[in-house]
C-alpha positions as CSV (number, residue, x, y, z in Angstrom):
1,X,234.9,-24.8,15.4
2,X,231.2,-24.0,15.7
3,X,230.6,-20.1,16.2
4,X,227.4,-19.9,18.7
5,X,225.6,-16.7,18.1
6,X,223.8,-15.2,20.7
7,X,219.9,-15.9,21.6
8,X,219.8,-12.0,21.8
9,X,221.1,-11.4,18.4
10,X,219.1,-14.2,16.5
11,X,215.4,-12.5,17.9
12,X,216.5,-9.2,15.3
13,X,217.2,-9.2,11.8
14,X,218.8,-7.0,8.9
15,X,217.5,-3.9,8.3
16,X,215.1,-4.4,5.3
17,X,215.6,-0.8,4.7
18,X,219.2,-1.4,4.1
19,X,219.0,-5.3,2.6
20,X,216.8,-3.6,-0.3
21,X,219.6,-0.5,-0.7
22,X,222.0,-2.9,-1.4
23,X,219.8,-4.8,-3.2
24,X,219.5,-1.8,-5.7
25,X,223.3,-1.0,-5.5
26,X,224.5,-4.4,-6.7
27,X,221.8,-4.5,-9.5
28,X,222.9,-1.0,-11.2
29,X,226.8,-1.9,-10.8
30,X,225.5,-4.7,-13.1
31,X,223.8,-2.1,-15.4
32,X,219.6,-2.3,-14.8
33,X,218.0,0.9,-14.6
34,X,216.7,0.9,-11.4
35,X,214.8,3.9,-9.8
36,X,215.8,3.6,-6.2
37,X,212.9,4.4,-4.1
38,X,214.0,2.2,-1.1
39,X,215.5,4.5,1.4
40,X,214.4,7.7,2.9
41,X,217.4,9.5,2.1
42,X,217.1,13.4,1.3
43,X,218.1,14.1,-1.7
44,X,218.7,17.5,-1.2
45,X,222.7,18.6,0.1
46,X,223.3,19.5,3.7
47,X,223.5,23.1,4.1
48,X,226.5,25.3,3.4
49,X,226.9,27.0,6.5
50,X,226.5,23.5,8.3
51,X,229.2,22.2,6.2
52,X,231.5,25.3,6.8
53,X,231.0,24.7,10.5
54,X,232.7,21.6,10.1
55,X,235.5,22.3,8.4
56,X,235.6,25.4,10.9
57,X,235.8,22.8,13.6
58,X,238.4,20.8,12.0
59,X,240.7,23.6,11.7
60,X,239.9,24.7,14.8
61,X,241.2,21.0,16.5
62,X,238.2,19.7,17.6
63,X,239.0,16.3,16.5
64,X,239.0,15.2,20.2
65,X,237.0,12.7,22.3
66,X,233.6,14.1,23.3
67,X,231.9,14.5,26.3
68,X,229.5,11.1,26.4
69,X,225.8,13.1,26.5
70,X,227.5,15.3,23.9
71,X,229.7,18.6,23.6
72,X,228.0,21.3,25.9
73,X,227.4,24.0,23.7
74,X,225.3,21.9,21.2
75,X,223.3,20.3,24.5
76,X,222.1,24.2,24.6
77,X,221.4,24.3,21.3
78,X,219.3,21.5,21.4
79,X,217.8,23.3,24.3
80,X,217.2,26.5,22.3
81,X,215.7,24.5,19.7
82,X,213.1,22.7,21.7
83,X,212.0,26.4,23.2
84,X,211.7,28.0,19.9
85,X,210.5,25.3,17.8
86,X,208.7,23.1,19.5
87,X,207.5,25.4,22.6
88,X,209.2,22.8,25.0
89,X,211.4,23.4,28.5
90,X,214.1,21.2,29.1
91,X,216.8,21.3,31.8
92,X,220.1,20.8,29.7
93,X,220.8,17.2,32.1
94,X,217.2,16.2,30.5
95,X,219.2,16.7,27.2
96,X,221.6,13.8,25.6
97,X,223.5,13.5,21.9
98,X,223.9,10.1,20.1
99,X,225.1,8.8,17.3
100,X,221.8,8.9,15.2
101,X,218.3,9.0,16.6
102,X,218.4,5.1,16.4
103,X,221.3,5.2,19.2
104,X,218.8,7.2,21.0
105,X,215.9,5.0,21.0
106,X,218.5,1.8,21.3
107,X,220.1,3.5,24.9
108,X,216.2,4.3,26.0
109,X,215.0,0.9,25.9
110,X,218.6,-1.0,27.1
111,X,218.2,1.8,30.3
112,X,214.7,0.6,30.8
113,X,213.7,-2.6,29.9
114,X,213.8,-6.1,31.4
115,X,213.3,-9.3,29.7
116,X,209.2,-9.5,29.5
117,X,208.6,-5.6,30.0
118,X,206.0,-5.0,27.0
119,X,206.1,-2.0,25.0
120,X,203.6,-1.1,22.6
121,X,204.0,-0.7,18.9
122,X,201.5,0.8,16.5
123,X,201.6,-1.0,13.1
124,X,203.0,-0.3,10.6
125,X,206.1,1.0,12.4
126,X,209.4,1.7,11.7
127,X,211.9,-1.1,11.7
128,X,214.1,-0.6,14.3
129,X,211.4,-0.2,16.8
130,X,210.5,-3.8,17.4
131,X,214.0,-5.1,16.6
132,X,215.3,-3.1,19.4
133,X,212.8,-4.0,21.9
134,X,213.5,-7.7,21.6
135,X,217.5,-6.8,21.5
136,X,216.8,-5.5,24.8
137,X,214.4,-8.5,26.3
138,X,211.5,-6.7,26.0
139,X,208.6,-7.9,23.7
140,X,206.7,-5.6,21.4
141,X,203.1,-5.8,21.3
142,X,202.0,-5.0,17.8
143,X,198.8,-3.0,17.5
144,X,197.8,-2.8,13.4
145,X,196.4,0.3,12.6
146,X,195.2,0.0,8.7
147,X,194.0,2.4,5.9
148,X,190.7,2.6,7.6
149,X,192.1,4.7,9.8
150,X,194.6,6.5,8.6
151,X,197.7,4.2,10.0
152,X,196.9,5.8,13.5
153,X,196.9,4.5,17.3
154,X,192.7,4.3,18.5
155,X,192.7,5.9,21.8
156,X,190.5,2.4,22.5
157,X,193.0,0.2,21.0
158,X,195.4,2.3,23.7
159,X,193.7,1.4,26.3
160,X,192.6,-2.2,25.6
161,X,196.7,-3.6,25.3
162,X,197.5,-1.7,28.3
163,X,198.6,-4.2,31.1
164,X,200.4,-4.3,34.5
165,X,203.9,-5.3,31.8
166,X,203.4,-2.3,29.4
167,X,206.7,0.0,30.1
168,X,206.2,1.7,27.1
169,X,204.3,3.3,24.3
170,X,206.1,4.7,20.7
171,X,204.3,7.1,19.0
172,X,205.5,8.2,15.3
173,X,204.4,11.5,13.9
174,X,205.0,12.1,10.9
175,X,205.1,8.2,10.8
176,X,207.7,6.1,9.2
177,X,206.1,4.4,6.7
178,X,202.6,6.0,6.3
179,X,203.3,9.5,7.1
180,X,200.5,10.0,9.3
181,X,200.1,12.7,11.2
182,X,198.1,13.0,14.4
183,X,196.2,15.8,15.0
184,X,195.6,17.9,18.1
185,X,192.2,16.4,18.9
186,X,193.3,12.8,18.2
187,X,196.6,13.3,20.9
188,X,194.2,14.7,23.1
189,X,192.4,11.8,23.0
190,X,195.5,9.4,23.4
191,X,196.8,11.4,26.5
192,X,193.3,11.1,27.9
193,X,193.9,7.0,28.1
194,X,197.8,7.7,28.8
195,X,196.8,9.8,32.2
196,X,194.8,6.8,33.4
197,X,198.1,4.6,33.2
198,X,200.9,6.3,34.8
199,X,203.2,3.4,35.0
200,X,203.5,4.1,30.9
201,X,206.1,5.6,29.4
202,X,205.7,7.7,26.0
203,X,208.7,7.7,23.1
204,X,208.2,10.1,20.9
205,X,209.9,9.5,17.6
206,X,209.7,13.1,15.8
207,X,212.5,13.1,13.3
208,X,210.0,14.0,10.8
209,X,209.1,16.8,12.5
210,X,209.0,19.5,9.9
211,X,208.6,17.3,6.5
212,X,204.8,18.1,7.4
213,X,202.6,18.7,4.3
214,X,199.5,21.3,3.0
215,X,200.8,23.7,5.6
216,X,200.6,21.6,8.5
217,X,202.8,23.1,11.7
218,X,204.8,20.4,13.9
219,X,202.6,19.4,16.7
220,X,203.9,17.3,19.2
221,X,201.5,15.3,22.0
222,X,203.5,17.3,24.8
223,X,201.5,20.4,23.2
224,X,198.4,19.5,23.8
225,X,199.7,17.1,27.2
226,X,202.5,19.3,28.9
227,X,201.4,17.5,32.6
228,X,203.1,14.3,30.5
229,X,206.2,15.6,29.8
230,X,207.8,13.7,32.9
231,X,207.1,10.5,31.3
232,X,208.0,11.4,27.6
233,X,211.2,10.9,25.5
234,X,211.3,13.4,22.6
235,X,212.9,12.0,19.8
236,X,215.0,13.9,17.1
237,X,218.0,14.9,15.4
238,X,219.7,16.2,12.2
239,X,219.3,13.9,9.4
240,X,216.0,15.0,7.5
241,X,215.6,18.3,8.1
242,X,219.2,19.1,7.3
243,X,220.0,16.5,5.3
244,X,222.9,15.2,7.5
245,X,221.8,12.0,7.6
246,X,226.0,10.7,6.8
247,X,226.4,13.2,10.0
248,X,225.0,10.6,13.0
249,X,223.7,13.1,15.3
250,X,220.3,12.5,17.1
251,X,219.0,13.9,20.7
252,X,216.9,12.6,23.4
253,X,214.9,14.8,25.7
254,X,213.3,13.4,28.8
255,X,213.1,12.8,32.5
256,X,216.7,13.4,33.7
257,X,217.0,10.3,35.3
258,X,216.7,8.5,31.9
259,X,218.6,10.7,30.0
260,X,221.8,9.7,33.4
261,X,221.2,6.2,32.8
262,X,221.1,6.6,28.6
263,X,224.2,8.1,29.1
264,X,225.5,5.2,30.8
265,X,224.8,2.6,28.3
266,X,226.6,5.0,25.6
267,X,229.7,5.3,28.0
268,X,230.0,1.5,27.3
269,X,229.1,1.2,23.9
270,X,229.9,4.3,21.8
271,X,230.8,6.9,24.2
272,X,230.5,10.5,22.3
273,X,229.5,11.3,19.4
274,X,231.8,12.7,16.6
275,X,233.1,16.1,17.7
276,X,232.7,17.1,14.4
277,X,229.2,15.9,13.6
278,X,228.5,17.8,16.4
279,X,229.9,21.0,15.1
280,X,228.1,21.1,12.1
281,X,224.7,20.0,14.5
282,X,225.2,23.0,16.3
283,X,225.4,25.6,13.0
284,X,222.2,23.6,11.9
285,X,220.2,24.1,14.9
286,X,221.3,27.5,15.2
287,X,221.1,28.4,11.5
288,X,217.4,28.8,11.1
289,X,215.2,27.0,8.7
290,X,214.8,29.7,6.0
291,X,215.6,26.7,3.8
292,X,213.4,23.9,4.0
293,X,210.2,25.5,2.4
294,X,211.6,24.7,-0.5
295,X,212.8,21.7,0.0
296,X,209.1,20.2,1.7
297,X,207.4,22.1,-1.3
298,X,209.6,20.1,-3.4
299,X,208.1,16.8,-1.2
300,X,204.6,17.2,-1.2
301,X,205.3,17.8,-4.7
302,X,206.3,14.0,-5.0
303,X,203.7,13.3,-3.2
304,X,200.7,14.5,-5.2
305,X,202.5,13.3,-8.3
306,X,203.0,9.6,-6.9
307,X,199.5,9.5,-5.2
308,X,197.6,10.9,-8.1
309,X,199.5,8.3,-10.7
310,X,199.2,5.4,-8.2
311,X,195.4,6.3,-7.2
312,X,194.8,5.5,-11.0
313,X,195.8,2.1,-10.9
314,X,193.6,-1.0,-10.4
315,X,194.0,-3.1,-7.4
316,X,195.9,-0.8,-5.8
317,X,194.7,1.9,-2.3
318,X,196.9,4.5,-1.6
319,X,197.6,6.3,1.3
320,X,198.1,10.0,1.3
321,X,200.8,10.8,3.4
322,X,200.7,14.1,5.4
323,X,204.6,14.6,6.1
324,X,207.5,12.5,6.0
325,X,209.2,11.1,3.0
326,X,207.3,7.8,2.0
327,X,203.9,6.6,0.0
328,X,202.8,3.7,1.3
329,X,200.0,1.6,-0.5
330,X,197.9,-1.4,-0.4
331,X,198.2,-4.1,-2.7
332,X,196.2,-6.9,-1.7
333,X,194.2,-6.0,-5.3
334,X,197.3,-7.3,-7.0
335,X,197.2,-10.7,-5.1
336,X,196.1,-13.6,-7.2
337,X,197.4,-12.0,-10.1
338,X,199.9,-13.5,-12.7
339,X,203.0,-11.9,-14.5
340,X,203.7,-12.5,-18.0
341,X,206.2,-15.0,-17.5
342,X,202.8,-16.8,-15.4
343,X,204.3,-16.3,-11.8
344,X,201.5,-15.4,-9.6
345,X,201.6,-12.7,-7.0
346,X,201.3,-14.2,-3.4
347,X,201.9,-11.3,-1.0
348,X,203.7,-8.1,-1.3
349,X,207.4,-9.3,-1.3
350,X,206.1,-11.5,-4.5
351,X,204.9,-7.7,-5.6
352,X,208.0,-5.9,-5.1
353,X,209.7,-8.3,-6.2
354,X,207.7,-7.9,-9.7
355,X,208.2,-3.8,-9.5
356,X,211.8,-4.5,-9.0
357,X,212.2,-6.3,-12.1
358,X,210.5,-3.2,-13.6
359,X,212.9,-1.0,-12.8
360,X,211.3,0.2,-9.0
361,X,212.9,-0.5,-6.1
362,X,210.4,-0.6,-3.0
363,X,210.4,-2.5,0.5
364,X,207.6,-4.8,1.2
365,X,204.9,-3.7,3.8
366,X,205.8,-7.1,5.7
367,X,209.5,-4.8,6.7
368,X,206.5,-2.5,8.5
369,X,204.6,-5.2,9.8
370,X,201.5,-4.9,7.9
371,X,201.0,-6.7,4.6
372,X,199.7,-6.5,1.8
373,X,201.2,-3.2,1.3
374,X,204.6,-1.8,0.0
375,X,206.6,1.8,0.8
376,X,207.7,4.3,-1.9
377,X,210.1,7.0,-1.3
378,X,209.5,10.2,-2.2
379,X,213.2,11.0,-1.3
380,X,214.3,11.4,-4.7
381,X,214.7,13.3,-7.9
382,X,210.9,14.3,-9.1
383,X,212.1,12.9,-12.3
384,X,212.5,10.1,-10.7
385,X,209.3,9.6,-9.2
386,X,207.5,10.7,-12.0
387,X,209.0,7.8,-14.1
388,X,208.5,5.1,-11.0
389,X,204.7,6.3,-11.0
390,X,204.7,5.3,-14.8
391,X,205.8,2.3,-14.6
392,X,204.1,1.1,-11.6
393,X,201.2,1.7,-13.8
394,X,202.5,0.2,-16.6
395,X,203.6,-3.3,-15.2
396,X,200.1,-3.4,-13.3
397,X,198.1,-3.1,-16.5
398,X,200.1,-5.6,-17.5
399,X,199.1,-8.2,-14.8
400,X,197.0,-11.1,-15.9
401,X,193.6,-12.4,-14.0
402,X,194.3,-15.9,-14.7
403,X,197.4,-18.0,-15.6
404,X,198.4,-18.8,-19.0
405,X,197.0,-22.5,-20.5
């Protein structure tokens, strides 16, 4: 019998994210030292009191089904959050939990889009973005946005792939994989072009919100933009700030008639979260953040290690990230270049593929849509990056202008 997979299905792929974690799992069950730098996965343990909250929960029987935009009480949490943190008013129907942030953004663009609907996507970009604009029959319209300038959206480039089909624009700050971070004066200008188009609808993918380095505070474009706010999904959740990233808990915050129909789409797919993730959601929102200073410390840390060991090398341009949990760098230097064993290096899969056999697991810039470039985590034991810097540098120095004879 011949299985006939669905044309929806075939226009996405595997998570190269996750294809390079198991990647690096089945090589270390077969003993290679491999530093995994693939995944950005805190390192760091979730909270005590988050966890207590849980097992709180558990005792307590609330083991049950869940209410499909999420238990009440952590709704108002949410709602607390967004007032204290990010200096944001939301009605608690504007608020809805999912299972993960990527559940959010999944439920946003099934709700919205129909097949042909256009929504924009600054390059590089996080996975999942694309993917689930094509799983949804929408087309993503891929704007690259290089080292020149800093991996961030041109309020001209805006304005020139906006067209009567756009339905949306994602904005990532601190970005996934460059770790960019707009400022106030650069949103400004982006709402300036976003006013002039008000059939546009703004995702705002701030999961990174707080892994913000050299004393940066989070700044979101409905700071500077408020009068957008009845456009805008806000984007976030649990899993790098509290390290709950095993927890699945992520929020959406937007115009209420979006978050009604979002919830619809979960009823039939997921339905509520986990009554327990949500628990231990609600002690992290309402626990404070007395301790993540040390933990982004320990971060931008990472960074300046990695950057200033990588910056050394030859044929390779870094970027220095201003939050999140990734170093991503150029490599086109490295192309044309030839291993010891005489391979040559082609493109930036050939050159992960090279680090890999080093002992550094990375995920090829192609994954982000912008080649030749490859993404570091910084998600990791220092140790561990300090090491992966050294041999980077190592197995480049090693590289060969021309081929054996």
């Amino acid at each position: 019998m011949s299985l006939r997979l669905s044309q929806r299905v075939q226009r996405v792929s595997l998570s190269a994210n996750a294809a390079a974690k198991s990647g690096v799992t089945a090589l270390r069950e077969a003993g290679r030292d491999i530093l995994d730098l693939t995944t950005g996965e805190p390192d760091f343990d979730t909270p005590d009191h988050i966890k207590q909250a849980a097992y709180a929960a558990i005792a307590a029987g609330a083991t049950k089904y869940t209410p499909t935009p999420g238990v009440r009480a952590l709704r108002e949490a949410v709602q607390r959050k967004l007032k204290r943190e990010n200096r944001l008013d939301y009605s608690l129907p504007s608020i809805v939990i999912a299972n993960g942030a990527k559940q959010i953004i999944f439920n946003a663009f099934a709700a919205t889009l129909d097949d042909g609907d256009e929504v924009l996507v600054p390059v590089p970009y996080w996975p999942s973005f694309p993917d689930s604009v094509r799983f949804n029959g929408g087309v993503p319209v891929l704007i690259e946005c290089g080292l020149e300038q800093g991996c961030k959206l041109l309020p001209a480039q805006l304005e020139s792939h906006i067209n009567s089909r756009t339905r949306w624009l994602i904005l990532n700050g601190p970005g996934n994989p460059s770790g960019a971070v707009y400022s106030e004066a650069e949103l400004t200008a982006l709402a300036d072009v976003l006013r002039r188009h008000p059939q546009v609808l703004i995702l705002l993918d701030e999961l990174y919100e707080h892994i913000r380095f050299d004393d940066r505070s989070p700044l979101s474009l409905l700071n500077v933009a408020p009068d957008l706010q009845p456009r805008c999904l806000l984007v976030g959740g649990v899993s790098k700030t509290y390290a709950m990233t095993g927890w699945r808990i992520g929020f959406g915050a937007g115009p209420e008639r979006l978050t009604t129909a979002m919830t619809v789409v979960q009823s039939q797919s997921t339905s509520g979260a986990s009554s327990v993730g949500q628990a231990a959601a609600l002690a992290a929102f309402d626990g404070g953040l007395a301790f993540l200073p040390e933990q982004v410390a320990a971060y931008q840390q990472r960074r300046d290690l990695l950057v200033s060991a990588l910056s050394l090398v030859d044929g390779l341009d870094v970027l220095t990230p201003q939050g999140g949990f990734f170093v991503f760098v150029r490599c086109g230097g490295l192309l044309g270049r030839y291993r010891e064993d005489g391979r040559r290096l082609n493109d930036d899969g050939d050159v992960v593929a090279y680090l890999l056999d080093e002992g550094v697991a990375g995920v090829a810039g192609s994954a982000y849509g912008l080649s030749p470039w490859f993404r570091l985590s910084i998600a990791t034991a220092t140790s561990s990056v300090i090491e992966a810097g050294r041999r980077i540098a190592d197995a480049c120095g090693r590289l060969r202008l021309e081929a054996d004879l």
